[in-house]
N, C-alpha and C positions, 0 to 999 in steps of 0.2 A: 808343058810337062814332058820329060823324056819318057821314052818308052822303058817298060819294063823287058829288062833282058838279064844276061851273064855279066856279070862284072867281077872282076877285086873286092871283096871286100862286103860282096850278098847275103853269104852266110853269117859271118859277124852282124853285119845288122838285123838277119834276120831272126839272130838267137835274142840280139838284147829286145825290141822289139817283145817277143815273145816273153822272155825272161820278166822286164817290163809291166806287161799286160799283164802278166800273171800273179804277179808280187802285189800288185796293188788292187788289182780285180779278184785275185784268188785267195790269199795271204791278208791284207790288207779288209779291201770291204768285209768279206764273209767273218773276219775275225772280229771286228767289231760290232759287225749287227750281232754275232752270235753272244756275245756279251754284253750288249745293249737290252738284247731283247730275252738273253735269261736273267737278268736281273731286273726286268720291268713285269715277267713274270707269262709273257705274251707263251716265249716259247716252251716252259713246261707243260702249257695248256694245250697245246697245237697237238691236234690230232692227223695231220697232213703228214703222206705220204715222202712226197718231194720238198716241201715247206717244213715252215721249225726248225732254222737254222738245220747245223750239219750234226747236231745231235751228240759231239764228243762231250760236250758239259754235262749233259745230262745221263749218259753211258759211262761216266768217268773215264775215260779215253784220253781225255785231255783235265786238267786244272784250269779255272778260269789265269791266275798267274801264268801258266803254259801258254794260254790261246793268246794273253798280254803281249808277251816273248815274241808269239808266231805273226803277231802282227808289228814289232820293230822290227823285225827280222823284213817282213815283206817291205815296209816302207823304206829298209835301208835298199834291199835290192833294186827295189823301185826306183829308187831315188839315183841309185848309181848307175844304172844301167840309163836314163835318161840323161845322166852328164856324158857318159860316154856317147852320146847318141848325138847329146849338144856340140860336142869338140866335134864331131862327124857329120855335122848337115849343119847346122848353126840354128838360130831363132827359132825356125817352127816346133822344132821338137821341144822347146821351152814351153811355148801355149799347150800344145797339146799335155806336158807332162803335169801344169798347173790346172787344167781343166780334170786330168784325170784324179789330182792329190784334193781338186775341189769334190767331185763325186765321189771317190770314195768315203772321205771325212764326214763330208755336211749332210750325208745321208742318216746316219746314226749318233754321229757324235754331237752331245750339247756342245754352246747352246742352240745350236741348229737342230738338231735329229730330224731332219726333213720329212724321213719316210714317216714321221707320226702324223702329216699332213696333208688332208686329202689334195691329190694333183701336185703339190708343190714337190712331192718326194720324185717323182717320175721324169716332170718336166724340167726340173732344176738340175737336180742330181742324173737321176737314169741314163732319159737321153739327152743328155750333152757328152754323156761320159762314152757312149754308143760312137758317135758320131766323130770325138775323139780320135777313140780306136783307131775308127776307119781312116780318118781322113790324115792322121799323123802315120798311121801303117804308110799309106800310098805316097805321102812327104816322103817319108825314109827311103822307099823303095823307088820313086820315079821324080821326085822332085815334087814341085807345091803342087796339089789337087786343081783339075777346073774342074769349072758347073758341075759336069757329070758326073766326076765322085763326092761333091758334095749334095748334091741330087742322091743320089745311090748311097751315100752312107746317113741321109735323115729319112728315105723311107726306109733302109735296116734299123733303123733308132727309133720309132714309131711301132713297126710289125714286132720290134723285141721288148718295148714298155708293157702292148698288146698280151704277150704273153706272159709276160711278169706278171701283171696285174692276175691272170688266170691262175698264177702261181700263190697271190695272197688269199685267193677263197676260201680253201680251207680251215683258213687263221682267221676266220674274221671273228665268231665267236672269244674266242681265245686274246684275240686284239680287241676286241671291247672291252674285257674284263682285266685287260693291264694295267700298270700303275708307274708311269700316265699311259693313259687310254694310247693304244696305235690309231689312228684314226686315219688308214689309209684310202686310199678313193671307192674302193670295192665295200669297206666299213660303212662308209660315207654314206654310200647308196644306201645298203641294208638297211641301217640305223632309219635313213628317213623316208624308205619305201617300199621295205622288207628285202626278205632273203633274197629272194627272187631277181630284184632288180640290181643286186652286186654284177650278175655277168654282163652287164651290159655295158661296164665298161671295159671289159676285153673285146666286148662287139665292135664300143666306140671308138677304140683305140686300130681297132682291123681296120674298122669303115673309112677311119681317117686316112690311112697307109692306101688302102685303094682308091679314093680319090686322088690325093696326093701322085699316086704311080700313072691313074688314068690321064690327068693331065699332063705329064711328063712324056707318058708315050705319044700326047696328039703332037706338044711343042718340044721336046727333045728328041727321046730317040724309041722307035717301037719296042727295044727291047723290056721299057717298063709296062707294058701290055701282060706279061708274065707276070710280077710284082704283084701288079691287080687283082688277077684272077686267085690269086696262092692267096693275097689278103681278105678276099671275098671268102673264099674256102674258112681261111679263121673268123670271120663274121658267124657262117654257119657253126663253127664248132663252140663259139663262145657262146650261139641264141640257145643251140639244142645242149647245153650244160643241165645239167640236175645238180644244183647247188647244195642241196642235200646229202650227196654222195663223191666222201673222198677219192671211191675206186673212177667214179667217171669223172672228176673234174680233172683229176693227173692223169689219164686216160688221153682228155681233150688235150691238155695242156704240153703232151708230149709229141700230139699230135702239129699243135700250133707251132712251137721247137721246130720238128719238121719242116714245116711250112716254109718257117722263117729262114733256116739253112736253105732250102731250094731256093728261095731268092735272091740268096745271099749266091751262090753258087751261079745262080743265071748270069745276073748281074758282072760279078766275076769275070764270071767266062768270054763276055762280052767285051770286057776292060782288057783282059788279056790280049783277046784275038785283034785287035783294036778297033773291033766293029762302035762301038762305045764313047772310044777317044778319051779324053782328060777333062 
């Protein structure tokens, strides 16, 4: 893999890239869950701070026909900025662009609607599409990924499911009384072992990424030692949750966010300096 430097032609990729990611992660997903999930009824219910969709359908801000609109809009930009991306590094930016046009669809859209399934919404959709990001970012930028950013981009795909799932608490209520039921993994839990045990999959989702990070740090490289410990920290923010209380779950969850950013940023930093490597 080359090293990350100055070239010809960095900023161009680094706008479509961007451009990219955003069209179909920002445009794209958000705009169909937001209409998936106000006409299943999930999101007029949702008392969640940060969760319930982004709230223009129901503020009338936007027409559901409008939010339609904002999402051909985002899948055309998405989709163009990946052929430009294709004509400029060749194949890999094709997998990556077909994994991301996979997660953002099959998460909401029948007949898949993923995220209505506990674990399948996360592991199929979420993070693969995480991992994506990451590892199609670092193609464009430095050439094909090794081990170590593939390493480094599935435990940020792991500590960011982690937080998502902290992100569905609030809605679970709300998503049990949908039509069809959302029956995502935090649901899952409640429904069959009460309220209480929904944060346990933000715990389990932490616990994994620090495992994940600890054994990387003994047989790759110590800088996922840091990983660990930031995932541990989200273990504790997901046990010590009050699933009862919107202000502390977005509270944690903002906190986890964090978390997840300084790892992401360690990480980074480490790839950069090229203590890390490829």
């Amino acid at each position: 893999m080359a090293a990350v430097g100055w070239r010809p032609g960095l900023l161009l990729d680094l706008a479509l890239v961007a451009a990219g990611a955003a069209a179909l992660q920002g445009l794209v997903a958000h705009g169909v869950n937001d209409l998936t999930d106000w006409r299943s009824g999930t999101d007029p219910l949702s008392p969640g701070l940060l969760s319930g969709g982004s709230r223009v359908i129901p503020r009338r801000l936007l027409s559901e026909g409008e939010v339609s609109g904002a999402v051909w809009l985002g899948l055309a930009v998405g989709l163009a900025s990946a052929a430009l991306l294709y004509v400029r590094h060749g194949p890999p930016v094709l997998l990556v662009a077909l994994v991301g046009v996979w997660s953002t669809v099959s998460y909401t859209v029948l007949p898949l609607r993923l995220a209505y399934r506990p674990f399948v919404g996360e592991l199929a959709a979420g993070w693969p599409a995480v991992v994506a990001i990451i590892a199609g970012t670092v193609a464009v930028l430095a050439g094909w990924p090794g081990p170590a950013v593939w390493a480094a981009a599935t435990v940020q795909a792991t500590i960011s499911v982690a937080w998502v799932m902290q992100h569905h608490l609030p809605d679970i209520a709300a998503d049990l009384a949908a039509s069809p039921v959302k029956l995502t993994t935090p649901a899952y839990f409640a429904l069959r072992w009460g309220p209480a045990a929904a944060r346990l999959v933000p715990a389990g989702y932490h616990l994994a990424a620090a495992l994940e990070s600890a054994a990387l740090a003994l047989f790759l490289h110590p800088v996922f030692a840091a990983s660990a410990l930031l995932a541990v920290a989200g273990v504790r923010e997901a046990w010590r949750t009050d699933v009862t209380s919107v202000p502390d779950i977005t509270r944690r969850q903002l906190r986890m966010i964090g978390l997840c950013g300084l790892s992401a940023l360690v990480l980074a930093a480490a790839f950069l300096t090229g203590s890390l490597g490829g």
